[in-house]
C-alpha positions as CSV (number, residue, x, y, z in Angstrom):
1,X,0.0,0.0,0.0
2,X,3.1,2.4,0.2
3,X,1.8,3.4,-3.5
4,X,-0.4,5.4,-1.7
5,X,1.8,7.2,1.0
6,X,2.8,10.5,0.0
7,X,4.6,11.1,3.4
8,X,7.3,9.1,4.7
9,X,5.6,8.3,7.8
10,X,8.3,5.6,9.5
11,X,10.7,8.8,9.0
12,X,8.3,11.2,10.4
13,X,7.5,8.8,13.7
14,X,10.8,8.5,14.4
15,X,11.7,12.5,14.3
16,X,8.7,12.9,16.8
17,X,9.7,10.4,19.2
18,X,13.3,11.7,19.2
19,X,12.2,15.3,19.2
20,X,9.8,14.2,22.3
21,X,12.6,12.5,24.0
22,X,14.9,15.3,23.7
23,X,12.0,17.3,25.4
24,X,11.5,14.6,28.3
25,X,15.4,14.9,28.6
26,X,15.2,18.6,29.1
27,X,12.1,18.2,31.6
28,X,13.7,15.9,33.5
29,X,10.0,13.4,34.0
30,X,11.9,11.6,37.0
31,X,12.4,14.7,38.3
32,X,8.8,16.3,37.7
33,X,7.1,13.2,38.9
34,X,8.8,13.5,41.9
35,X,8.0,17.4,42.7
36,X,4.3,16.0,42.1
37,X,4.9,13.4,44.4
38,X,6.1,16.0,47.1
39,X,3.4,18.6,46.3
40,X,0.7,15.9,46.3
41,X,1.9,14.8,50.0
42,X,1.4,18.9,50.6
43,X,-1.6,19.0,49.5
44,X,-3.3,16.4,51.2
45,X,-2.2,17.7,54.8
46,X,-5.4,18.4,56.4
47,X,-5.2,21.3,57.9
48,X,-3.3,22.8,54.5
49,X,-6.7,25.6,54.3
50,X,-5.3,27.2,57.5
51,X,-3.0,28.9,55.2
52,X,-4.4,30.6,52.6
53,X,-1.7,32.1,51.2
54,X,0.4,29.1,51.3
55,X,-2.0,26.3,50.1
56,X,-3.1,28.7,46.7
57,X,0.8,28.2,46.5
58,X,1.0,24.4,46.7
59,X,-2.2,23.6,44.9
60,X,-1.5,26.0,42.3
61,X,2.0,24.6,41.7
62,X,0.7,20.9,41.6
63,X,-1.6,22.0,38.8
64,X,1.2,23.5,37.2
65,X,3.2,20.3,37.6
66,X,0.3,18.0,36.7
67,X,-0.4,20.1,33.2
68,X,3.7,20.0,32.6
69,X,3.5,16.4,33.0
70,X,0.4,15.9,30.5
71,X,1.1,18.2,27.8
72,X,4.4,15.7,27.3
73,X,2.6,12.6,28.4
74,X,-0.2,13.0,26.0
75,X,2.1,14.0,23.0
76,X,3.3,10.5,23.6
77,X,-0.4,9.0,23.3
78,X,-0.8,10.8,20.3
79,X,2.3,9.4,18.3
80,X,1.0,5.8,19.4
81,X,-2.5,6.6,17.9
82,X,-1.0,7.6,15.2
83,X,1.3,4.6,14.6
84,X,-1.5,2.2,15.5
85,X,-3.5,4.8,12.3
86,X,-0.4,4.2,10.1
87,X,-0.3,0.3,10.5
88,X,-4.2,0.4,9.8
89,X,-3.5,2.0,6.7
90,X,-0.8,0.1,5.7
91,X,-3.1,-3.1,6.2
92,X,-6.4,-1.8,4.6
93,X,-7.5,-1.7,1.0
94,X,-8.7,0.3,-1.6
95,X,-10.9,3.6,-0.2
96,X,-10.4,2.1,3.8
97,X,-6.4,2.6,3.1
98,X,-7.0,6.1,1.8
99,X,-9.4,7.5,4.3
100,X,-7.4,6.0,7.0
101,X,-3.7,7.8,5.6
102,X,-5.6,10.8,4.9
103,X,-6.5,11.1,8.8
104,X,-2.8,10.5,9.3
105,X,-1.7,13.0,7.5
106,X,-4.3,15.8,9.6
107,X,-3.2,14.2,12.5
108,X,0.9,14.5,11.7
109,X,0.7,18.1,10.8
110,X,-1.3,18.6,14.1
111,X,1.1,16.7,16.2
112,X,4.3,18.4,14.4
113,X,2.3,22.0,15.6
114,X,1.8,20.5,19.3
115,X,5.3,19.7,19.4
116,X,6.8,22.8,18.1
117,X,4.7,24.4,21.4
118,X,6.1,21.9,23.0
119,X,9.7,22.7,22.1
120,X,9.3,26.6,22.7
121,X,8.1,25.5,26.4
122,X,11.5,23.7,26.9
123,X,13.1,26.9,25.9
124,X,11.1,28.9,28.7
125,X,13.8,28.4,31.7
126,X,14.8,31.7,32.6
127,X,14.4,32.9,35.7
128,X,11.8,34.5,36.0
129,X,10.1,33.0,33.1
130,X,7.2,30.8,34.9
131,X,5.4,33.7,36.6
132,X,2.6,35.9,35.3
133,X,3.1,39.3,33.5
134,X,2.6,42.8,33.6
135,X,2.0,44.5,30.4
136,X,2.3,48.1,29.8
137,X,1.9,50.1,26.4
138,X,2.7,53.5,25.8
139,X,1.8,55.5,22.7
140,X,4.9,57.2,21.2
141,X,5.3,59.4,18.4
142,X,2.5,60.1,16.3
143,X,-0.3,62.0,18.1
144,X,-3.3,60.7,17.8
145,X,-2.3,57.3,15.5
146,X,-0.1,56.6,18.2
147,X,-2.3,56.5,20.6
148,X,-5.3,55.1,19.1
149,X,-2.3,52.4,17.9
150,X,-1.5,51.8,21.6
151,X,-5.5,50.7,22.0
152,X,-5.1,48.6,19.4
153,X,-1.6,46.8,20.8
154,X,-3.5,46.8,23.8
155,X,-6.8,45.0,22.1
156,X,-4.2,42.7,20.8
157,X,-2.7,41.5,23.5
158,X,-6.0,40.7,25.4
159,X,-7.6,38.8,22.1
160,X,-4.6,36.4,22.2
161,X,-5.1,35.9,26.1
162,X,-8.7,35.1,25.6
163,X,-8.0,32.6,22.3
164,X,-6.1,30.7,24.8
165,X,-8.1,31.3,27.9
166,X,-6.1,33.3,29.6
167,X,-7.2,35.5,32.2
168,X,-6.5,39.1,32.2
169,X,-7.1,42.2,34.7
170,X,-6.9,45.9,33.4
171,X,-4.9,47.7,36.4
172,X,-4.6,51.2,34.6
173,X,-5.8,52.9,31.3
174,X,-4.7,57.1,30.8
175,X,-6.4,58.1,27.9
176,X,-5.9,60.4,25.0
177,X,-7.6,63.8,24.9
178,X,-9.0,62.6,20.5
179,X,-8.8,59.0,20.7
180,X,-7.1,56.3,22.0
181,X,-5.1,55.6,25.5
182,X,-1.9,57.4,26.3
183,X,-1.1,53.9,28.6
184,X,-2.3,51.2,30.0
185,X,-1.4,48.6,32.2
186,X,-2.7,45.2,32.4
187,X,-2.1,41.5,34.1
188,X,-2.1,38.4,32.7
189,X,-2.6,35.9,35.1
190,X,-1.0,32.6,34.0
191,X,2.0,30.5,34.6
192,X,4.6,31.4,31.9
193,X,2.7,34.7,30.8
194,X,6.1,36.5,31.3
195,X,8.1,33.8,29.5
196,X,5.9,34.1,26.3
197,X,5.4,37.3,26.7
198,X,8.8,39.0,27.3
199,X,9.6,39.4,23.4
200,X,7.0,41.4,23.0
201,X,9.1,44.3,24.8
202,X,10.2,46.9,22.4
203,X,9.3,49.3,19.6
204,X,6.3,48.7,17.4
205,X,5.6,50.4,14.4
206,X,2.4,51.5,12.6
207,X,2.4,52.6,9.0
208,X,-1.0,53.0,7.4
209,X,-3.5,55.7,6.2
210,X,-4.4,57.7,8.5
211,X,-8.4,57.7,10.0
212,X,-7.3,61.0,11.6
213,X,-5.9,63.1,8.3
214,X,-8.7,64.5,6.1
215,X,-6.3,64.9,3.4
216,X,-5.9,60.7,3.9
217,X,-2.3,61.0,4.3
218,X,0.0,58.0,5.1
219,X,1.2,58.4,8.7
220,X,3.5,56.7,10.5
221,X,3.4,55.9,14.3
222,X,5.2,54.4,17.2
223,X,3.9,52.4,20.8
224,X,6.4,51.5,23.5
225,X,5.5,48.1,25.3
226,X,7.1,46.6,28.4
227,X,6.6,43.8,29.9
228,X,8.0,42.4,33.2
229,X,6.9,39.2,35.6
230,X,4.9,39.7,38.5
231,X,6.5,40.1,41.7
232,X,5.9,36.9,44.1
233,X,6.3,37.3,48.1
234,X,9.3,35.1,48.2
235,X,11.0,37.6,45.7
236,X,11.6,40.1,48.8
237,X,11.7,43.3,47.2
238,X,11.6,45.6,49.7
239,X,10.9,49.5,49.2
240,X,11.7,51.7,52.2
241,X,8.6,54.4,52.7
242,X,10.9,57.1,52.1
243,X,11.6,56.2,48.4
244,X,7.7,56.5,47.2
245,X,6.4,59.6,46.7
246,X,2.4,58.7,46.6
247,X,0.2,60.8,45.1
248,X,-4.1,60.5,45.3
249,X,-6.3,61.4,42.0
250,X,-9.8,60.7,41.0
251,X,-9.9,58.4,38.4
252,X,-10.4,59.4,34.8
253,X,-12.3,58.0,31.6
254,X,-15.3,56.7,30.4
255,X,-18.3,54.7,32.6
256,X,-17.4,52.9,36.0
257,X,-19.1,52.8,39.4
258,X,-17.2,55.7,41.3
259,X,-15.3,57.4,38.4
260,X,-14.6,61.0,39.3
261,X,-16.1,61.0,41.8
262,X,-13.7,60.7,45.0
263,X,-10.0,60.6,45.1
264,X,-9.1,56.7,44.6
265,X,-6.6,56.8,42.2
266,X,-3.1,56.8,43.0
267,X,0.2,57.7,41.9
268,X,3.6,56.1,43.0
269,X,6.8,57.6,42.3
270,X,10.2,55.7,42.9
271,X,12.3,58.3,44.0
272,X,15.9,56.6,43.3
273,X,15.1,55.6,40.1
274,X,12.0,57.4,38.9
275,X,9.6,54.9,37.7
276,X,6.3,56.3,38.1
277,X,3.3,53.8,38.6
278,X,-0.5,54.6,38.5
279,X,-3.5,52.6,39.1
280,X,-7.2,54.1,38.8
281,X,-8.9,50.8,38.0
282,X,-10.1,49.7,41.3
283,X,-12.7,51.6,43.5
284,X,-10.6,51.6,46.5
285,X,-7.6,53.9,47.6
286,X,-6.4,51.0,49.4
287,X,-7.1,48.2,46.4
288,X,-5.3,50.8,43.7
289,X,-2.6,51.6,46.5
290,X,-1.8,47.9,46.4
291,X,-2.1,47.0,42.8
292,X,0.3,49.7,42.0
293,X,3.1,48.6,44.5
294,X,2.9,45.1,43.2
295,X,3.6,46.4,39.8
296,X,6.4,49.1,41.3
297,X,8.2,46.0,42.8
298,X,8.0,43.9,39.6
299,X,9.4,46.5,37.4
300,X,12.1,47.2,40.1
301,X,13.0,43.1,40.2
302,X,13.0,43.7,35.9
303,X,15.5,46.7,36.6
304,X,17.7,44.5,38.7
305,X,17.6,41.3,36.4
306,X,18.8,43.6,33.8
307,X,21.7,45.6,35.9
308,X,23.0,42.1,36.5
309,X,22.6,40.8,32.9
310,X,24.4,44.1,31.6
311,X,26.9,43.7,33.9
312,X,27.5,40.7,32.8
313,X,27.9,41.8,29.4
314,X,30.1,44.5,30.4
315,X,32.9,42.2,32.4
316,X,32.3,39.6,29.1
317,X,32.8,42.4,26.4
318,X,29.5,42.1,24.8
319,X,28.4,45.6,23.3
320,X,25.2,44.4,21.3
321,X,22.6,46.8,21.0
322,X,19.6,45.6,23.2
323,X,17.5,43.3,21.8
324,X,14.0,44.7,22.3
325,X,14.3,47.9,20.6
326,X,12.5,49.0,17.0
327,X,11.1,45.3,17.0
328,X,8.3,45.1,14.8
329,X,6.4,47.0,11.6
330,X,2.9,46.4,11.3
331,X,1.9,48.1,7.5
332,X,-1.0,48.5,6.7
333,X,0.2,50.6,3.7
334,X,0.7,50.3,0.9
335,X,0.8,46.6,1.3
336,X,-0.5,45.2,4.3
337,X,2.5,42.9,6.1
338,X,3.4,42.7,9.8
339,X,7.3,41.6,10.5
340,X,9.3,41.0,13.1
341,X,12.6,43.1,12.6
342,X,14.8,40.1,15.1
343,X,13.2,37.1,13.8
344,X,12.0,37.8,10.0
345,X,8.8,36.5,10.7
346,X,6.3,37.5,9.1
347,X,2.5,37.5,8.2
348,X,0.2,39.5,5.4
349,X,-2.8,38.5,7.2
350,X,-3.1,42.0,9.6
351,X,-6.3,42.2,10.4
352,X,-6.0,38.5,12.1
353,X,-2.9,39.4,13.8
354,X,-4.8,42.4,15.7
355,X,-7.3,40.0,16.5
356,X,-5.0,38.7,18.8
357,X,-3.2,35.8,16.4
358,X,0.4,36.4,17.3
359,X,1.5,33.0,18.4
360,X,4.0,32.8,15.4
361,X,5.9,35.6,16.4
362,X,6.2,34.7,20.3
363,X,7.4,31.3,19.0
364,X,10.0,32.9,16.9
365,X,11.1,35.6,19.2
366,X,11.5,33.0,22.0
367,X,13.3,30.8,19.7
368,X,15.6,33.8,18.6
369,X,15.9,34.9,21.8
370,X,17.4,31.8,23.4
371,X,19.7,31.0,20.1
372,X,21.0,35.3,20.8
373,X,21.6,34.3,24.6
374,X,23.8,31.4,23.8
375,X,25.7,33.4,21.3
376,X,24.3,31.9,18.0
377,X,23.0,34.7,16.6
């Protein structure tokens, strides 16, 4: 029946399995069965619920463990179906054969997509790379495209988290006078968030026809975006009272319970270094008080990753610009492309990727990212 095989499938089942072994190397499965063995025996202490804080720790890092230990586990399933599909094929006749190779061939190109994510998982081991992000975005130059760009980044970015079902919470949103936000600030609450998210920081660009220009002139416009992980208790960064400088508002912007009407905005100022931190989404003084020195602290534990890594660089003589900067073009036109200036990727379909469908370029920056940190590009 091979007269009918257009893929090499015996070729193709053996790259997965080697691919998934080199993965299951990586992982370390004696190793992550164990944790789950350790946080299982955690778990199941009964008077765990004494401490909340502690058990939405453990039972949030068995899940974690348990979903590690399945994405690879089922991958594996999925190549035996497969196999067990191939030898069917192989041992039918006629239409049976065909219908039966056909589905092999969905199901390799599905399983080849699977593992690729799989892959790019393996890759996210930095530090800081398991926790949850926050996401700012910052309209740049270009008046009122760049900030009604910046609501469209923004729109972006929470489309993607809810194709996956991720959750998200809006912390902070300044808007423009015309249209658009002049920031906003956003979590979103998942394991590896940060990790996928990271390449994201940087320069985007927006070249299109303007909605704004009467005369429809082409305009070009810029949006900042940072991204750093959310600061966890064991992380111990400490800010002495005397380095904030907090300020109290009343919120600003369209609809809410409680908008401008009392003073429950707030504004943190890190005096040493001068990062400046609003949050306006909550109704409390107290609740946006809070939310803002959580995102202080995780932007001050960026600030320090990034003093160490560039003084690393400096005692290793590495004077490469930084990576993040004038990272992507979206053009709308006079063709309509979006590429990634590190990575090459790129897409004509715009429209889908500001509909949130931008998990080819976090695979490729996170790729590129690890092959630039171990000197290979």
């Amino acid at each position: 029946m091979w007269c009918l095989v257009a893929t090499d499938f015996p070729a193709a089942l053996r790259e997965l399995r080697q691919t998934l072994a080199s993965v299951s190397e990586v992982t370390d499965l004696t190793r992550l069965r164990a944790h789950i063995d350790e946080l299982e025996h955690a778990a199941s202490v009964p008077n765990l619920w004494d401490d909340v804080d502690n058990a939405q720790k453990v039972t949030s890092a068995l899940s974690r463990a348990n979903s590690e230990l399945e994405r690879i586990t089922g991958i594996e399933s999925r190549i035996d179906d497969l196999q067990a599909l191939v030898e069917m094929g192989m041992e039918e006749q006629g239409e049976d054969a065909r219908e039966a190779l056909a589905e092999a061939e969905r199901d390799l190109v599905a399983l080849r997509t699977a593992m690729g994510e799989l892959e790019v998982r393996t890759l996210l081991n930095g530090e800081y790379d398991q926790r949850e992000a926050v996401v700012t975005i910052r309209s740049g130059a270009g008046g009122v495209d760049a900030a009604d760009f910046a609501e469209m980044l923004m729109r972006m970015y929470l489309r993607w988290a809810e194709r996956h079902g991720y959750p998200t919470a809006v912390l902070d949103t300044s808007y423009a006078e015309e249209a658009g936000l002049k920031s906003a600030t956003f979590e979103v609450k998942v394991p590896y968030a940060y990790g996928n998210l990271a390449v994201e920081a940087g320069t985007h660009r927006l070249v299109r026809i303007s909605p704004f220009d009467n005369q429809g002139r082409r305009q070009t416009s810029f949006a900042a975006v940072e991204v750093v992980p959310l600061i966890e208790q064991t992380d111990h960064i400490e800010i002495p009272d005397n380095e904030i400088k907090v300020d109290v508002f009343r919120s600003s912007g369209p609809g809410g319970q409680s908008v401008n009407t009392t003073d429950s905005a707030v504004r943190l100022t890190h005096v040493p270094t001068g990062i400046v931190v609003s949050m306006q989404n909550e109704k409390s003084q107290i609740q946006n008080r809070a939310a803002a020195l959580r995102v202080l602290q995780s932007r001050l534990l960026l600030l320090k990753q990034q003093e160490e890594a560039a003084a690393k660089k400096e005692l290793a003589g590495d004077v490469k610009a930084s990576w993040g900067d004038q990272m992507r073009s979206y053009v709308l036109h006079p063709y309509q492309m979006v590429k990634d200036l590190r990575t090459e990727h790129e897409v004509g379909n715009t429209a889908g990727v500001f509909d949130g469908d931008i998990d080819g370029f976090l695979e490729a920056g996170i790729r590129w990212k690890r092959s630039a940190e171990r000197g290979d590009a």
